[in-house]
C-alpha positions as CSV (number, residue, x, y, z in Angstrom):
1,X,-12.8,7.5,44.0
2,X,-10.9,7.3,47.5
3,X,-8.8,10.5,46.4
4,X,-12.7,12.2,45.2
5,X,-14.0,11.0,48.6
6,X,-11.1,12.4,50.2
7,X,-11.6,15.9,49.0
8,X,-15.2,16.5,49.6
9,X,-14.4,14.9,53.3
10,X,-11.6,17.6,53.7
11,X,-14.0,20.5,52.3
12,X,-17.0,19.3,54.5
13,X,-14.6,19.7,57.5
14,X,-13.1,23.2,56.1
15,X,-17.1,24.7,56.0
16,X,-18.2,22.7,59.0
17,X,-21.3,21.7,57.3
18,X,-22.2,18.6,55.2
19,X,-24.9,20.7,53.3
20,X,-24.2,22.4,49.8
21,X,-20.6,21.6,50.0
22,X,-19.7,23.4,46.4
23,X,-16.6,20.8,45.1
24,X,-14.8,22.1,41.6
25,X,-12.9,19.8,39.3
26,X,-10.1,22.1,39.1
27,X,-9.5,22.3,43.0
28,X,-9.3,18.7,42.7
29,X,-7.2,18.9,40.4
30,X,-4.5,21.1,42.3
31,X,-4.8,18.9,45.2
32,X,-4.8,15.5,44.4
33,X,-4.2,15.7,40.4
34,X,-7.8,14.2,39.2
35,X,-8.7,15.2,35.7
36,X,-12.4,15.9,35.4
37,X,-14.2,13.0,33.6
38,X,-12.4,10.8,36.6
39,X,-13.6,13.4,39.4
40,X,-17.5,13.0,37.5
41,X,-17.0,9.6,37.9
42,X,-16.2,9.6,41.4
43,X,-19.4,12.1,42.2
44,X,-21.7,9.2,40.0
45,X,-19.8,6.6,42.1
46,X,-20.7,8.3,45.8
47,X,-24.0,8.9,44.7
48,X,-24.5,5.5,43.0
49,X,-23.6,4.5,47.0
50,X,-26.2,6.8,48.6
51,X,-23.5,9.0,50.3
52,X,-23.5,11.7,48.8
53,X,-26.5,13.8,46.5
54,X,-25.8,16.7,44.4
55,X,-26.8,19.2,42.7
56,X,-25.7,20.0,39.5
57,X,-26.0,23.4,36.8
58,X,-24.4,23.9,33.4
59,X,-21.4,25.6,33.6
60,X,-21.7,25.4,37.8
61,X,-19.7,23.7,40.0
62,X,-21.9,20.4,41.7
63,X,-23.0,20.9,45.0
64,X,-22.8,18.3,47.2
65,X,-24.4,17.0,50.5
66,X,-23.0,14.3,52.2
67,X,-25.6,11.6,53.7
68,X,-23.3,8.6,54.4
69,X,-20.6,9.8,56.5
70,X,-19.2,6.9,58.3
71,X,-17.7,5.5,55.0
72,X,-15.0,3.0,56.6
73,X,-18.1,0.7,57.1
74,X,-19.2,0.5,53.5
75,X,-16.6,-1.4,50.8
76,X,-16.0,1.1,48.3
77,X,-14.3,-0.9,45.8
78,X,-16.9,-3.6,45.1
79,X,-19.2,-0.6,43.6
């Protein structure tokens, strides 16, 4: 999950905007070799945590806002 929370971090600071942050498994992928069941389990994972909510189509990439930014505080490996 770190390398999933990682990613949408860097991609939040790319668009300067923690709002409809579009996040594709294949990107992830590329940069931090994810496949995509673990990169869906990550996304259930942050929003299982309340830091993240997103939206998601058929065939679509999710789209992602994140709520909780301030993530050092909260022990992600327990969840």
């Amino acid at each position: 999950m770190q390398q999933n929370k990682l990613y949408i971090w860097f991609l939040s600071g790319l668009s300067r905007t923690k709002k409809d942050i579009i996040v594709s498994s294949g990107n992830g992928k590329e940069m931090f070799g994810m496949s995509p069941r673990s990169f869906t389990k990550a996304l259930n994972g942050l929003e299982s945590l309340v830091m993240i909510t997103t939206v998601r189509g058929v065939g679509k990439s999710p789209r992602v806002t994140i709520i909780f930014d301030d993530f050092e505080e909260v022990d992600v490996e327990a969840a």
